[in-house]
PABAPA-861669 format. One record per residue (C-alpha): x, y, z; residue in three letters; residue number from 1. Coordinates in steps of 0.05 Angstrom, whole numbers, plus 5000, padded with zeros to 4 digits. Example, Ala and Ser with C-alpha at 12.3 -4.5 7.8 and 13.67 -1.06 7.14 Angstrom:
REM residues 2
     c1     c2     c3   res     n
   5246   4910   5156   Ala     1
   5273   4979   5143   Ser     2
This chain:
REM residues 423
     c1     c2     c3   res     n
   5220   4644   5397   Unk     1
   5228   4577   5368   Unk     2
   5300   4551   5351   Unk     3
   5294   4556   5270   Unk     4
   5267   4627   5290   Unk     5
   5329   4649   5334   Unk     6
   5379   4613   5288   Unk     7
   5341   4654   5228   Unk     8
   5349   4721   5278   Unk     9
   5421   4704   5296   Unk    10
   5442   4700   5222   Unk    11
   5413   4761   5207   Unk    12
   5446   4796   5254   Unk    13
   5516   4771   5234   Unk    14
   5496   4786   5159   Unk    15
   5470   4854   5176   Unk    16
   5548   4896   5167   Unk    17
   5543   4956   5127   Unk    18
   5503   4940   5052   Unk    19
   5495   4879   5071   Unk    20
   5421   4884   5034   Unk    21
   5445   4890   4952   Unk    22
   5393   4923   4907   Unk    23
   5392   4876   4841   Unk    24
   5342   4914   4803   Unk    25
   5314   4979   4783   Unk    26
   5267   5015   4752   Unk    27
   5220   5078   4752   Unk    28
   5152   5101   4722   Unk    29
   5144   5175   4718   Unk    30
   5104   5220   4752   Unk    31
   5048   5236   4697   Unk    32
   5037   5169   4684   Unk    33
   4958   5166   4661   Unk    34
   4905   5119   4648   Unk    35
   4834   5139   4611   Unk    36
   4775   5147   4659   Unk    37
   4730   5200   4682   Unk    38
   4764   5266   4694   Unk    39
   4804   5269   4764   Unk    40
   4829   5322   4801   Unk    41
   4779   5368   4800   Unk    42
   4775   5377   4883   Unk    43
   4862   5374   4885   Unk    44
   4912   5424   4903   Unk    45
   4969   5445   4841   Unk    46
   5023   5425   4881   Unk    47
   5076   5479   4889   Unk    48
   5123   5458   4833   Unk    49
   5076   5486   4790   Unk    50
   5075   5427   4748   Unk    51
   5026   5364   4734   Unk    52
   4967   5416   4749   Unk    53
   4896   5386   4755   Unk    54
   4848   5379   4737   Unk    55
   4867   5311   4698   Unk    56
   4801   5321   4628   Unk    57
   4788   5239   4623   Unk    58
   4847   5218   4658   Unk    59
   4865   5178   4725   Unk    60
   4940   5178   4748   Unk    61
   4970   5116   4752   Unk    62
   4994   5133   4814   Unk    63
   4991   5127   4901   Unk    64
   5017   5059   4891   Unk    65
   4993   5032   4965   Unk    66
   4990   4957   4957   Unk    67
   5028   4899   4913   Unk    68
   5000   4824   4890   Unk    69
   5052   4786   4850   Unk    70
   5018   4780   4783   Unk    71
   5007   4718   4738   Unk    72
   5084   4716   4707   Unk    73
   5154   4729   4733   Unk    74
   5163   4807   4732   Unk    75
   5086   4829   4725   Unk    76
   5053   4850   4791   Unk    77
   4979   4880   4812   Unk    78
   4991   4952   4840   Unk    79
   4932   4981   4883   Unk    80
   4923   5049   4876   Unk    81
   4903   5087   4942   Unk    82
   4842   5148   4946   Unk    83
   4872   5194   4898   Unk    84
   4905   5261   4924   Unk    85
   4901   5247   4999   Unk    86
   4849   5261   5031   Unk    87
   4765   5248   5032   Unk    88
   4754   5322   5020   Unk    89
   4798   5327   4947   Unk    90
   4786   5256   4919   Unk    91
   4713   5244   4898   Unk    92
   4732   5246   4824   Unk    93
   4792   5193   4832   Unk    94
   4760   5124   4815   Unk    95
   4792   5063   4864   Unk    96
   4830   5009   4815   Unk    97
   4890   4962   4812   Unk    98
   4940   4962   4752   Unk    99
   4980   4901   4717   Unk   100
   5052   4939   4713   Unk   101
   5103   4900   4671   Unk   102
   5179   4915   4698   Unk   103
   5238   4908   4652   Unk   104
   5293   4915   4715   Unk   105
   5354   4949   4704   Unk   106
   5408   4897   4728   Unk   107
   5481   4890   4718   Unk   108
   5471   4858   4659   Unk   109
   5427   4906   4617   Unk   110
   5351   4921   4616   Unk   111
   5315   4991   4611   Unk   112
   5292   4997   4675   Unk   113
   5221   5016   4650   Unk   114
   5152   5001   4678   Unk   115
   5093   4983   4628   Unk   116
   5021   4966   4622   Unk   117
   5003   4885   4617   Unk   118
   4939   4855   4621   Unk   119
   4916   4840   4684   Unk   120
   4887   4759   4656   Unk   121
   4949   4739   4607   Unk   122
   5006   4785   4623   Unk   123
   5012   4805   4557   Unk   124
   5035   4876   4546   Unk   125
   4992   4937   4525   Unk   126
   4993   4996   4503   Unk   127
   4963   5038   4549   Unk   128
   4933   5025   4621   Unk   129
   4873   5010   4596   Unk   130
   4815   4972   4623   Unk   131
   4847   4907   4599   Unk   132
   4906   4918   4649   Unk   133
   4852   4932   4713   Unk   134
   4821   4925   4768   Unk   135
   4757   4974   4778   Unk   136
   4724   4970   4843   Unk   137
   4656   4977   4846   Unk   138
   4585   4971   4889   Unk   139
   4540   4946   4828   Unk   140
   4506   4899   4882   Unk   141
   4486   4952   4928   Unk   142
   4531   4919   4989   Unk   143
   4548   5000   5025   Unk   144
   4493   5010   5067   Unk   145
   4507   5081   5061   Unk   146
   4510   5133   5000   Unk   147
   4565   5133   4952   Unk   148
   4589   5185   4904   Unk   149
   4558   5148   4857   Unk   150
   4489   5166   4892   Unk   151
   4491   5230   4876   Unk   152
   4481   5273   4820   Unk   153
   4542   5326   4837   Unk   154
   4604   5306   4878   Unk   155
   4590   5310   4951   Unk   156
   4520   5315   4944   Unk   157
   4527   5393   4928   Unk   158
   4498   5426   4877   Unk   159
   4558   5476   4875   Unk   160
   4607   5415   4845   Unk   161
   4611   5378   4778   Unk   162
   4567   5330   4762   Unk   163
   4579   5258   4785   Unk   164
   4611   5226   4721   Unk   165
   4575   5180   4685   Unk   166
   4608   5120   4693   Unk   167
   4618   5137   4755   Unk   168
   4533   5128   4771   Unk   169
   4526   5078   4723   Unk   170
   4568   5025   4754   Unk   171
   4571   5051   4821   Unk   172
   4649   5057   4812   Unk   173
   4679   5066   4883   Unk   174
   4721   5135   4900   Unk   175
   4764   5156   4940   Unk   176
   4714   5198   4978   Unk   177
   4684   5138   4990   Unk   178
   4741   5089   5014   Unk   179
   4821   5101   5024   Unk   180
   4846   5035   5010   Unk   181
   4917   5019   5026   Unk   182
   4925   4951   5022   Unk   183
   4904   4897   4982   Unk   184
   4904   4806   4986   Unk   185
   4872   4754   4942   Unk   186
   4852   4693   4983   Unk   187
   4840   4616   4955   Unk   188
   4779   4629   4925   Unk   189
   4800   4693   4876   Unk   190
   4764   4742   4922   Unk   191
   4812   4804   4941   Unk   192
   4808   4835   5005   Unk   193
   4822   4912   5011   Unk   194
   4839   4952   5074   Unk   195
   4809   5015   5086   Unk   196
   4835   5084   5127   Unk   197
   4760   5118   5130   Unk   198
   4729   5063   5173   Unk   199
   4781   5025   5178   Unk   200
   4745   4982   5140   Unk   201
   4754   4905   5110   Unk   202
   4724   4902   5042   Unk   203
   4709   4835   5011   Unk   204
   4705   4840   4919   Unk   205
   4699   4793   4865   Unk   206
   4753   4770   4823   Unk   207
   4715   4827   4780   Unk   208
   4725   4886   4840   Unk   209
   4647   4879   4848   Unk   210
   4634   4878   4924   Unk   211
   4604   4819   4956   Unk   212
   4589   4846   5029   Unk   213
   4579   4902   5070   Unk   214
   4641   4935   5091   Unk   215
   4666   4906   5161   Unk   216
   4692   4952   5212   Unk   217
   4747   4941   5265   Unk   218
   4710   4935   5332   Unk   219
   4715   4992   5376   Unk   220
   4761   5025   5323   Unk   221
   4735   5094   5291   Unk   222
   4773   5138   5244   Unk   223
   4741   5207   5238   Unk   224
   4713   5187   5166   Unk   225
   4679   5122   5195   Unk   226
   4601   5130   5176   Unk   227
   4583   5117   5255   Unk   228
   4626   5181   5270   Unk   229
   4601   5224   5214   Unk   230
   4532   5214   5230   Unk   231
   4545   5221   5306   Unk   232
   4542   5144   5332   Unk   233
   4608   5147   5357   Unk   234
   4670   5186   5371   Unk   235
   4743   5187   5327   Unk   236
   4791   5144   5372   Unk   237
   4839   5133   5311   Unk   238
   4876   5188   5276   Unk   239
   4863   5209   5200   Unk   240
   4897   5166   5152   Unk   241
   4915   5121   5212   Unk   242
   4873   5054   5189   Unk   243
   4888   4990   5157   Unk   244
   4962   5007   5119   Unk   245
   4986   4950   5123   Unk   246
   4944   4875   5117   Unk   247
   4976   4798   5110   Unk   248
   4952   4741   5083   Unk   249
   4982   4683   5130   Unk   250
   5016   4623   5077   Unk   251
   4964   4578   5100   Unk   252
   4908   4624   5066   Unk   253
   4863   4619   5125   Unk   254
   4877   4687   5159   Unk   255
   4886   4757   5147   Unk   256
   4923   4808   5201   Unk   257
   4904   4888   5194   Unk   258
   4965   4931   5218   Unk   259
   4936   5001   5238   Unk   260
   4986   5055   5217   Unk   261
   4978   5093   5276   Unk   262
   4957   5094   5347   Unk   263
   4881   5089   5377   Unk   264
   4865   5132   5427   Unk   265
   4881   5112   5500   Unk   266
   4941   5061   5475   Unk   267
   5002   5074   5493   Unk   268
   5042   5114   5451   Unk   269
   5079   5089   5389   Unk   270
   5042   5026   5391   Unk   271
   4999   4996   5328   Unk   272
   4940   4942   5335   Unk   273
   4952   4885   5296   Unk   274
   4885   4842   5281   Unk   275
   4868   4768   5264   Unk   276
   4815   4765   5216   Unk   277
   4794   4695   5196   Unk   278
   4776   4678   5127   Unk   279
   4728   4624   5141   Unk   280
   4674   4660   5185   Unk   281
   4697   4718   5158   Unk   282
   4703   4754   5222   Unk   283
   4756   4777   5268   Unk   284
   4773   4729   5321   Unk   285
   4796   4775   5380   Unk   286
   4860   4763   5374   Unk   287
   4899   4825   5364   Unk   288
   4978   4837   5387   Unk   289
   5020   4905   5391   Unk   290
   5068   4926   5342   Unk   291
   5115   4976   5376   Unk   292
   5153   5029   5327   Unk   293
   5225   5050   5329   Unk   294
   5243   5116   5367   Unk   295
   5254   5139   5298   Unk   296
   5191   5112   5262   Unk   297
   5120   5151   5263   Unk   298
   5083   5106   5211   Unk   299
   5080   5036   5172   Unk   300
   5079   5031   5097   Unk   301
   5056   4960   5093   Unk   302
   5063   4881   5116   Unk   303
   5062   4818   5079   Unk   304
   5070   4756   5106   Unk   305
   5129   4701   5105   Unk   306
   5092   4638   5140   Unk   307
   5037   4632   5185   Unk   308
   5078   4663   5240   Unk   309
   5125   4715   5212   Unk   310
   5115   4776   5171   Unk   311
   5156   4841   5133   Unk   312
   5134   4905   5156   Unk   313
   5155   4973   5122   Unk   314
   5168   5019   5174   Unk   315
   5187   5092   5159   Unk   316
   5170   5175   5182   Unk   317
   5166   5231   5140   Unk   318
   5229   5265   5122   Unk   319
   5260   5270   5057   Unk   320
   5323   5288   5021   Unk   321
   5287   5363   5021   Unk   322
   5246   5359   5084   Unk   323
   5270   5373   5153   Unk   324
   5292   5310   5198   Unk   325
   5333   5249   5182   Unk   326
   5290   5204   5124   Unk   327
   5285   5120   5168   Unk   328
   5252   5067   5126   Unk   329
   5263   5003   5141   Unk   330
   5237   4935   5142   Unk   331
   5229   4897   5194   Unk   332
   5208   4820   5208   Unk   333
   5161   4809   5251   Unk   334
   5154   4749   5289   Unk   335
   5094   4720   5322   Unk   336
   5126   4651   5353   Unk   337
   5132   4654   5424   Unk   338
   5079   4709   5432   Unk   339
   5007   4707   5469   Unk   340
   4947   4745   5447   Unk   341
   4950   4813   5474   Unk   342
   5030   4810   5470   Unk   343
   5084   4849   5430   Unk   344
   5109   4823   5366   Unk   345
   5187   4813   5364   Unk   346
   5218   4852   5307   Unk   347
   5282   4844   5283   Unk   348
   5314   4894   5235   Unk   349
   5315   4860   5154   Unk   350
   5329   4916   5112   Unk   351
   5354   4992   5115   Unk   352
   5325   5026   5049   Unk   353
   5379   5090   5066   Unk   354
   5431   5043   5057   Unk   355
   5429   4994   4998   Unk   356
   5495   4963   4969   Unk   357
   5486   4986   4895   Unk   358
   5554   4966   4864   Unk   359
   5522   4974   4792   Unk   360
   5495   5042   4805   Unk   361
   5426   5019   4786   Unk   362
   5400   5084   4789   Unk   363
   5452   5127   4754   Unk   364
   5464   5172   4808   Unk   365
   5536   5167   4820   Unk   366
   5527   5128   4882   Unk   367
   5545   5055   4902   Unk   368
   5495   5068   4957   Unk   369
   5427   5066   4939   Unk   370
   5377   5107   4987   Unk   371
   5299   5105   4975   Unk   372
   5280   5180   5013   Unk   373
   5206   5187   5002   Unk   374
   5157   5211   5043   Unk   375
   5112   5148   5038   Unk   376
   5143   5078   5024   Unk   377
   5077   5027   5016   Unk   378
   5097   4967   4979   Unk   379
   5129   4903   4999   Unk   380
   5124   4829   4966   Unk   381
   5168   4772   4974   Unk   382
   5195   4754   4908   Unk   383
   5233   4687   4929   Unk   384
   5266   4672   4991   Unk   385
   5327   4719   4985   Unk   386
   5293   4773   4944   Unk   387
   5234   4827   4956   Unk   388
   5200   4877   4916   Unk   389
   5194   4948   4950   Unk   390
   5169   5010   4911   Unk   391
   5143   5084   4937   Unk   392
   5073   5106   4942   Unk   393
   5093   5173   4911   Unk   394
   5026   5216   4930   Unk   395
   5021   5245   4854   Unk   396
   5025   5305   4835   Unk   397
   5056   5318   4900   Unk   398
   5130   5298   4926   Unk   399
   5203   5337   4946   Unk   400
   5225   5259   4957   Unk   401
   5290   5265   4916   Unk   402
   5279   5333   4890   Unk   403
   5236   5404   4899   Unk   404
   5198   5362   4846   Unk   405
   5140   5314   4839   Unk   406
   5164   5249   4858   Unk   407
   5177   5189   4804   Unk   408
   5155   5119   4819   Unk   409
   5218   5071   4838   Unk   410
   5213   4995   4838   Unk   411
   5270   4960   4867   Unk   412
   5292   4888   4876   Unk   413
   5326   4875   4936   Unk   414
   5377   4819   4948   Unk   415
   5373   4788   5018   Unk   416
   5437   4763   5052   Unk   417
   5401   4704   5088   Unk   418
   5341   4664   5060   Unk   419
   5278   4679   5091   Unk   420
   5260   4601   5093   Unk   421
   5325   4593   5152   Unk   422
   5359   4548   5094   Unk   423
């Protein structure tokens, strides 16, 4: 660990008493928040609030937020939008985009606390998410060397399902039967780089969302959706829903590192495989390092980076305010300084999301404690040096985060109590 490192570490730790982390800003977008697009939800579950029921008739949720970008003005930011409803098997009809979402924070000194449409060029505001605000990803050049949904002429190839929408064929939209991606980066050259849970998988668009390449798969890495496993080349050594959640593009812009959410086969337990992935030859160099999770944690949300060597990672598990267990979510820095290939990161804690100072009561809840209980937390950007940007993935129309209800959306702005630059 280097001596601006340790001092960094050191301060943290005498910062860290109780709320020593102060949410600043607030605000929520509600559950049946919808976009136009071909009709969705035709393969999903009602889930058993008995609201929100699918199917969606020309509608996509704006919803499984599962990635962040900051956007092209102060307060706008590029959401990715994960599969769909969860799984390979239910999300065929959920088309794979990113959304412009304008925030008007709730502080102490007014503001509505409302999220809105902007477009995705000019940041001006909309009024619906429509396809001015996106993202649509897309295989018009033909780059998957395997079939899509858009292939076929009925979802999953069977004659027993709907038809394949329209736009769907026409321009080879991507699905969420076809990728789950859960994390998103834009590198120096306006391409964005998406990581993938089926393979796990690096895909490479267009400023557009048109793919450029072939997906390119983690070496010796197979999640039981990879294409070599489902057509019996090779065996599942990851987990379902276990690939790339989190991915970081280093401040230089040269490199990319893939965080796998869980654990391949044959590693030892509670440990994650975190990549290098250069930009330039567009391959992964070999060097990988270990990310080891609390006793608590089971999962990671997501990881951006802070320099070269050190990077926020969302760690959390599963419980909620109405699930069984105690709800952990936390971020944690990661440092690489200090660290040879084939090593394990240091990690010291940043930020408790069960325990945020909220003198304002942001949130309206009565509290001057603000706690963020969802099941999955998958969004984390650095604002400036002392704030971040954390919001839920909130797995529409499903949820019991808060409530026996499906969960809401919340955005919150989060007040360090040391600068991440060490000044």
């Amino acid at each position: 660990m280097t001596i601006k490192t340790c001092a960094w570490a050191a301060a943290m730790l005498l910062a860290c008493g109780a709320h020593a982390q102060t949410l600043t800003g607030w605000a929520l977008m509600p559950a049946a928040t919808f976009a136009d697009g071909p009709t969705s939800g035709q393969f999903a579950a009602p889930n058993p609030y008995g609201t929100h029921l699918p199917p969606y008739l020309d509608q996509q949720p704006v919803q499984g937020l599962s990635g962040v970008l900051p956007g092209p003005r102060r307060h706008s930011f590029l959401f990715l939008v994960d599969n769909g409803f969860g799984a390979q098997a239910n999300s065929a009809d959920a088309v794979l985009r990113a959304y412009t979402l304008k925030i008007d924070w709730k502080t102490a000194r007014g503001g509505s606390g409302s999220v809105s449409p902007a477009d995705l060029a000019s940041d001006r505001p909309r009024d619906a998410f429509d396809a001015r605000t996106r993202l649509e990803f897309n295989d018009a050049q033909h780059q998957v060397p395997w079939a899509i949904q858009a292939d076929f002429e009925h979802y999953y190839n069977d004659p027993a399902k709907p038809e394949v929408d329209a736009a769907v064929r026409e321009r080879r939209l991507l699905t969420g039967a076809d990728f789950d991606i859960e994390s998103i980066r834009r590198d120096h050259n306006g391409h964005y780089w998406l990581g993938d849970e089926f393979g796990p998988y690096l895909l490479k668009t267009d400023a557009q969302g048109t793919l450029l390449r072939a997906p390119i798969a983690l070496p010796g890495v197979y999640a039981p959706e990879n294409h070599e496993v489902l057509s019996g080349q090779a065996n599942a050594n990851l987990p379902g829903s276990g690939g790339f959640e989190g991915m970081a593009l280093n401040a230089s812009g040269t490199q990319l590192y893939t965080l796998l959410e869980k654990t391949v086969a044959g590693d030892p337990a509670k440990t994650l495989r975190m990549d290098q992935f250069d930009l330039v030859n567009e391959a992964y160099t070999g060097v990988r390092f270990h990310y080891v999770l609390e006793a608590a944690g089971t999962n990671i949300g997501d990881m951006v980076a802070v320099d070269d060597q050190r990077f926020i990672v969302i760690e959390r598990n599963g419980a909620t305010n109405t699930g069984g267990g105690t709800p952990f979510k936390k971020l944690f820095m990661v440092d690489l300084n200090g660290v040879a290939p084939g090593g394990t990161v240091q990690k010291t804690e940043l930020v408790d999301l069960m325990n945020l100072a909220d003198p304002h009561d942001l949130n309206g809840d009565g509290s001057q404690v603000f706690t963020l209980p969802y099941v999955t937390i998958e969004n984390v950007t650095v604002i400036d040096d002392r704030t971040l940007l954390v919001a839920n993935d909130n797995n529409f129309p499903y949820g019991g985060g808060r409530a026996l209800a499906a969960d809401d959306t919340e955005f919150l702005r989060i007040k360090l109590p040391v600068s991440l630059s060490g000044r």
